[in-house]
N, C-alpha and C positions, 0 to 999 in steps of 0.2 A: 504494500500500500504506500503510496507517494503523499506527500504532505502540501498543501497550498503551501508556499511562502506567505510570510506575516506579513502586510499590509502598513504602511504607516499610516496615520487618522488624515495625513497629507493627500496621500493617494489615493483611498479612498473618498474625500470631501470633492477630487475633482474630478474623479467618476460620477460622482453624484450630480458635481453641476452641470458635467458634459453632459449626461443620460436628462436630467431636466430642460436645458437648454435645447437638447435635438429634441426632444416631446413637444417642446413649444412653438420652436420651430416648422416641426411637420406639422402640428396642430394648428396654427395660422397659413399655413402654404395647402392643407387639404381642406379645409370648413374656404379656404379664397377659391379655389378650383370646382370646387364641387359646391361653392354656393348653398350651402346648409351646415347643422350643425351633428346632424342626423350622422355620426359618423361611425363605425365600428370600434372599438379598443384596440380591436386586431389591425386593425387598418391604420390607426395609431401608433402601435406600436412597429410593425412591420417600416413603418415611414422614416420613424426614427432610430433604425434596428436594434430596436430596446424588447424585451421580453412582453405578455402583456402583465407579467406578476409584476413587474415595474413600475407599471405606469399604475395600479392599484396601491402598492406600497409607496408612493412618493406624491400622489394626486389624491387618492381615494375613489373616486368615479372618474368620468369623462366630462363631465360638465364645471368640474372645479377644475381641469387641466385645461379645459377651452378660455375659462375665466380669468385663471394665472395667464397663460399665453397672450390673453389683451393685455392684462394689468404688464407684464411685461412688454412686451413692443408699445406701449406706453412711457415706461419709465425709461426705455433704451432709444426712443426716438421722438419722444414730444415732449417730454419734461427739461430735459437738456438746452431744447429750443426755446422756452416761455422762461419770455424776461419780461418786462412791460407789460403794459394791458394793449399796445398794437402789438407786438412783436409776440407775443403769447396769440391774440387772437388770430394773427395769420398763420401762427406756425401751429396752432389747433386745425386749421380748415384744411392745409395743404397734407395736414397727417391725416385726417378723416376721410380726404377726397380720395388721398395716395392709398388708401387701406380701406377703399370703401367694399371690393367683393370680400373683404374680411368680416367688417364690423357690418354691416346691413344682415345677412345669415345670426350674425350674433344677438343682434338688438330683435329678431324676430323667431329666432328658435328657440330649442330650451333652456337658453342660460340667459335670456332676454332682460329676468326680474336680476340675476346675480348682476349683468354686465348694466342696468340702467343704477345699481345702485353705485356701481364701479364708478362711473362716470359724471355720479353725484358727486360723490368722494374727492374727486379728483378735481370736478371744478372748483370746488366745494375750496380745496386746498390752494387752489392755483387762487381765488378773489381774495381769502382772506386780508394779509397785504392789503391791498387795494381798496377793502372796503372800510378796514380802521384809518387808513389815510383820510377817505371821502366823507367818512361820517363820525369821526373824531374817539373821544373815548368812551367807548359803551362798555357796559359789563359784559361777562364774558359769555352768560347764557344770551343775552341779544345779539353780542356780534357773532357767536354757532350759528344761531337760528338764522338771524339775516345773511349770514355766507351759504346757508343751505339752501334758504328760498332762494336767492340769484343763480345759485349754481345750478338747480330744479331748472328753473327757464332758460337758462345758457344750455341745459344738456335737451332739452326739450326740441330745442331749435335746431340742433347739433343731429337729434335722435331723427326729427323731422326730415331733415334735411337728406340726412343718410337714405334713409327709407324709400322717400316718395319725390327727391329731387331729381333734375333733369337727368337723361341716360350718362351726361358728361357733366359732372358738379366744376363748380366756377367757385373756388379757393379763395376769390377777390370777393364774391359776390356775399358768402356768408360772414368773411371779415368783418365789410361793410355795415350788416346789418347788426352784430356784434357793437363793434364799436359806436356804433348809432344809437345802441342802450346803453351801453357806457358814458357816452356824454348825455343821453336824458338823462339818467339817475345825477352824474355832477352837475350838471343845468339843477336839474330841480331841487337836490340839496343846498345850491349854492343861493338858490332864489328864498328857498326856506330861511338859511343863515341871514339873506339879507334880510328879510322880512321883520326877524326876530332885534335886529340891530335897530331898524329903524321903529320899533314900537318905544 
């Protein structure tokens, strides 16, 4: 009988991320081709030539490995890019428009309720910033709550968009409409501060 050689926690930590990493991988490159979410574990795992006991022990089902797989091409390709509130909002549209046969399958199959709350989350974190700037110092259960209602209608517009937008989405077009609420809410904050000065 032959013996495995021992492993250091080194080697295997980056087997683990390579095997995560290819699962995620093929998990956004087969739900983009195949335009569902409807996808086998076998088919999964074969993509990523990972076992499917793998993708069980490191995911749990299929619909948390589809969910991680956004939340990552998320944090690897549009978080990096959001700086400002234009430069965030254009570089939101061009990742949505550029990954739309990804996320459209996503926002309407079975992981629809996990990836609309994802994308709560995420605007959620991207306005913070931006909303203590605009609307000064709120306690901290107001300013949760008001980053979660904005991000609610940012990701709505976003979810919209994805779904039922033209066959060729226009990156400029939902910037636009984006930063269009952006300056209503500073317009009418600022009209409010005045208002309150001049009483």
């Amino acid at each position: 009988m032959q013996l495995e050689p021992i492993q250091d926690s080194g080697t295997q930590d980056r087997r683990v991320r390579r095997s995560r990493s290819a699962l995620m991988a093929a998990a956004v490159r087969l739900v983009s081709e195949r335009g569902t979410t409807d996808i086998a574990v076998t088919d999964l795992a074969e993509a990523a030539d990972v076992s499917r006991r793998l993708v069980y022990l490191q995911f749990g089902d299929r619909d948390t490995l589809l969910t991680e797989a956004a939340i990552d091409l998320v944090r690897r390709e549009l978080l990096p890019q959001a700086g400002d509130a234009s430069e965030g909002a254009a570089a939101m549209a061009r990742h949505f428009a550029e990954h739309r046969a990804f996320y459209r399958p996503m926002l309407t199959g079975s992981c629809a309720f996990a990836m609309t709350r994802t994308l709560n989350t995420l605007f959620s974190s991207l306005n913070r910033t931006s909303l203590r700037e605009l609307f000064g110092d709120l306690d901290q259960g107001t300013a949760d709550d008001l980053s979660e209602f904005v991000a609610g209608g940012a990701a709505t517009l976003v979810h919209n968009w994805v779904i039922d937008g033209p066959d060729t989405l226009d990156p400029e077009e939902l910037t636009n409409r984006l930063l269009r609420l952006a300056s209503a809410l500073t317009f009418s904050r600022r009209a409010t501060t005045d208002g309150d000065r001049a009483r």
